[in-house]
C-alpha positions, 0 to 999 in steps of 0.5 A, spaced: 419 459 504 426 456 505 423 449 504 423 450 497 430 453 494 433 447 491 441 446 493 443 450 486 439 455 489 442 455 495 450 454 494 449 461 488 445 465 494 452 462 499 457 464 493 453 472 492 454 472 499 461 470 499 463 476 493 458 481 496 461 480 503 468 478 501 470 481 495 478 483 498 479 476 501 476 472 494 481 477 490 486 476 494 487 468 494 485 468 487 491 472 485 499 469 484 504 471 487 511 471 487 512 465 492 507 462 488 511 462 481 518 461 485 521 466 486 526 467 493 526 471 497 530 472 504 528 472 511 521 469 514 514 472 511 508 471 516 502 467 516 499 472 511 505 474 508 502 481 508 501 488 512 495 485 516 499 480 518 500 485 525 495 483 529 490 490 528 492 493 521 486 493 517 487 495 509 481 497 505 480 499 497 475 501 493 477 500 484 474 504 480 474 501 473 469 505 467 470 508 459 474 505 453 476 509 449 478 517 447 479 521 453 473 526 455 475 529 461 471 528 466 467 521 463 473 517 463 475 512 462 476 512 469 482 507 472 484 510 480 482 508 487 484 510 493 487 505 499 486 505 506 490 502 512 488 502 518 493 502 525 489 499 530 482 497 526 476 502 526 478 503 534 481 510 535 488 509 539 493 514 535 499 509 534 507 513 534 509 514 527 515 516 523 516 518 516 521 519 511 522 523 504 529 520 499 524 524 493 520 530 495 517 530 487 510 527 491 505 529 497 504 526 504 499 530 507 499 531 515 507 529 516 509 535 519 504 534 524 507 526 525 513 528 525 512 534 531 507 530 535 510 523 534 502 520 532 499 517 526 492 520 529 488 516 523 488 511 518 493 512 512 490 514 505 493 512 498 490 515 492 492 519 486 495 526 485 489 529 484 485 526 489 489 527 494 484 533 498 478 530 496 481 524 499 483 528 506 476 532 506 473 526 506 477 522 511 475 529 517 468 527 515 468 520 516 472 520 522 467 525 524 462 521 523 464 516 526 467 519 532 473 516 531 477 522 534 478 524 543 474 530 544 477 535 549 475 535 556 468 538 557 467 539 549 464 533 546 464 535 538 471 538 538 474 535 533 481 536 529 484 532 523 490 532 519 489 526 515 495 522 512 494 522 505 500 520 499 498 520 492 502 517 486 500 520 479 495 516 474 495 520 468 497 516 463 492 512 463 486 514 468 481 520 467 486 523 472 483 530 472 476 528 472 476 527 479 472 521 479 474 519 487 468 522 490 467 521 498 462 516 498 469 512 494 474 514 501 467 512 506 468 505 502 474 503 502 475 505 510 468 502 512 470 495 508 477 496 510 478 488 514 484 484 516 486 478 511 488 477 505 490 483 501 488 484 494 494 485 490 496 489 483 490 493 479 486 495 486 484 502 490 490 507 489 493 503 485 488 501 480 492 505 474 499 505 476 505 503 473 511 500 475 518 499 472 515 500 465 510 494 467 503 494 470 504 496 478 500 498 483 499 495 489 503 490 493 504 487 500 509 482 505 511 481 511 517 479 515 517 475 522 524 477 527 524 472 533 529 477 537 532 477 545 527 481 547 521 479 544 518 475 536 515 481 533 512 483 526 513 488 521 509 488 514 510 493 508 504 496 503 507 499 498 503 503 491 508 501 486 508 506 481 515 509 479 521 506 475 526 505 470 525 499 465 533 497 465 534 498 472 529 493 473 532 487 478 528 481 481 531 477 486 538 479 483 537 478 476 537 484 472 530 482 469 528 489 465 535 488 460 532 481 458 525 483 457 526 489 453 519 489 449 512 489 452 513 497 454 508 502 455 504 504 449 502 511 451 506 518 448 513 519 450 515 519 457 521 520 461 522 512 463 525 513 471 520 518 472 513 516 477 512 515 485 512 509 490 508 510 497 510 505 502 507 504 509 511 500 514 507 497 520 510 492 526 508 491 533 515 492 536 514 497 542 518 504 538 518 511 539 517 516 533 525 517 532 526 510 532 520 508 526 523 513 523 529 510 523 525 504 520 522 508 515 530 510 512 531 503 512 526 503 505 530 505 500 535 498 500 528 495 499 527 499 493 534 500 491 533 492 490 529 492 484 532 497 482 529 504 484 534 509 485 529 516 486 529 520 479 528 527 480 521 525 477 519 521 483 515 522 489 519 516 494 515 517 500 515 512 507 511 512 514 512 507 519 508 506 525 506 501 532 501 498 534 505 497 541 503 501 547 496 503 546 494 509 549 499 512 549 496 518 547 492 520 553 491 528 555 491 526 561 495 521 564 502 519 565 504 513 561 509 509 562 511 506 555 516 500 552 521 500 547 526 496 544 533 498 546 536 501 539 542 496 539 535 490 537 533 494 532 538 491 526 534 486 525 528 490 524 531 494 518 533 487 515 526 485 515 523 493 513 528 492 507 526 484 505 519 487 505 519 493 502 522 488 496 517 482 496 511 487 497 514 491 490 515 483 487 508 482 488 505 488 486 507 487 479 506 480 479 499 481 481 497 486 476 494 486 469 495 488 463 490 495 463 488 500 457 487 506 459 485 513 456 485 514 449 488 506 448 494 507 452 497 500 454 501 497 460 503 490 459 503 486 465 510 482 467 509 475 463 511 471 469 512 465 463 519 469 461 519 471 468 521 464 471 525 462 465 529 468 466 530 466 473 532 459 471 537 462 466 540 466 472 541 459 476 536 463 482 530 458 481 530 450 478 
């Protein structure tokens, strides 16, 4: 009977609770990040300084984390995931969309249908290269039994998807061709998918990535515009998994020439090869041709850390709205807004500033991880980070 569990007893069953039900947002603010360590950033991030900080945008992921040692393909050791970002919660209202390739060595599924429809007709799924169909079968499978589609007119189970799903490559320190993502790893990361706080670093599809030659993965931000027309947000998700070590750039100063230790021990590797994945969100009222603009716009974000698109590299981007709800009724006229293009300057900053704070914080928050047959990637050691920001005058 309740009567007779002592307090110790209680705040463990609270504490269990709060890890069993709250896992992303108890990782999340236990994570630094680089605002915490100092380093500035221009513009206004938002509340959470996230992409959920537009207001609907939900984010899942599901790690998976197991084996030491030698390599046995399929046993391990596993080191991937998959993210999911969800437009407008777990409520199916298709959201205009753009998208945009600087680097086509990568895959986003279902783009030629948002770029002929000019909908995001699901949620955004990142995992690794060779998950990407498991991932894509998986989301159909849940939509449908979710009912999280618009049947056709007097066929209630018709049904069709294109799911969006990006990938970017783990091998060097995942099991990646033991397919270890299985469905029931896609449904977790849909179904927890929540608002808050967004887990950082070695999480979901970024759990094995590496980035600039240290520890990636995933990573957030955001940006408030206080425009003539309207404050609106934009929030950027990126899978930071690409780059060279000497280009490596923080807040203007060329971080990778001071720290030219710590770099990955795992068989030779072509140093700028690898991918990056960027989803960018806002609730500014825009149409497709304009999000996709906003999706151009990523590269300078990238560019800022010193990315420049290898030929190695799959650079991918999706931008979409959460304005205009129910724009895609079959059946009706709608009448939609959008912000004239003369004000979209400010949303274009504001994509680059988040696309380069959300890289920033994706390798700040990552671990050093060992993965297939000992291969080790460091961390960025934020000690030498912050004295080598001070050496360049950009903190005190």
């Amino acid at each position: 009977m309740m009567r007779h569990i002592i307090p110790f007893q209680i705040v463990i069953l609270l504490l269990f609770s709060i890890f069993i039900l709250y896992p992303q947002d108890v990782l999340a603010q236990n994570k630094p990040r680089a605002r915490d360590l100092g380093i500035p950033f221009e513009g206004t991030p938002g509340t959470l300084n996230a992409i959920t900080d537009v207001i609907g945008v939900e984010v899942g992921h599901t790690t998976l984390i197991t084996g030491d040692g030698k390599l046995e393909v399929g046993k391990g050791p596993v080191r991937t995931g998959v993210t999911a970002i969800l437009p407008r919660c777990k409520k199916y209202d298709p959201v205009f969309a753009g998208w945009y390739s600087l680097n086509g060595n990568g895959e986003m599924t279902g783009t030629t249908w948002v770029e002929e429809s000019g909908f995001l007709e699901g949620p955004v799924m990142i995992t690794n290269t060779h998950s990407v169909g498991v991932v894509r079968d998986a989301v159909i499978e849940w939509q449908f039994k979710n009912r999280f589609f618009d049947p056709l007119p007097n066929e209630p189970y018709a049904f069709w998807a294109l799911p969006v799903v990006a990938e970017t490559y783990d091998g060097e320190l995942n099991d990646i061709n033991g397919f270890h993502v299985k469905k029931e790893d896609v449904f977790k990361a849909l179904d927890s998918a929540r608002s808050g706080p967004v887990s950082e670093g070695n999480v979901g599809g970024g759990t094995g990535m590496i980035c600039h030659r240290f520890k990636g993965g995933i990573g957030t931000a955001s940006r408030q515009i206080n425009e003539k027309l309207g404050v609106y947000t934009v929030g950027v998700l990126v899978q930071a998994n690409y780059g060279s070590r000497n280009t490596l750039t923080i807040s203007g100063v060329p971080v990778g020439k001071e720290i030219t230790d710590l770099m990955p021990e795992f068989r030779s590797a072509d140093d700028g090869n690898g991918s990056i994945i960027v989803v960018v969100a806002t609730d500014a009222p825009l149409l497709p041709h304009q999000l996709k603009r906003l999706a151009r716009r990523v590269p300078m974000g990238i560019a800022k850390v010193g990315g420049y698109a290898s030929n190695g590299s799959g650079d991918i981007f999706i931008a979409f709205s959460t304005a205009n709800s129910g724009a895609s009724n079959r059946e009706e006229k709608q009448k939609l807004d959008m912000l004239p293009n003369d004000h979209m300057s400010s949303l274009f900053l504001a994509t680059v500033q988040a696309t380069e704070e959300a890289i920033v914080n994706a390798l700040i928050a990552a671990d050093t991880m060992i993965g297939i047959n000992g291969s080790k990637v460091y961390s960025i050691p934020h000690d030498r980070l912050i004295e080598i920001l001070k050496k360049y005058n950009r903190i005190q």
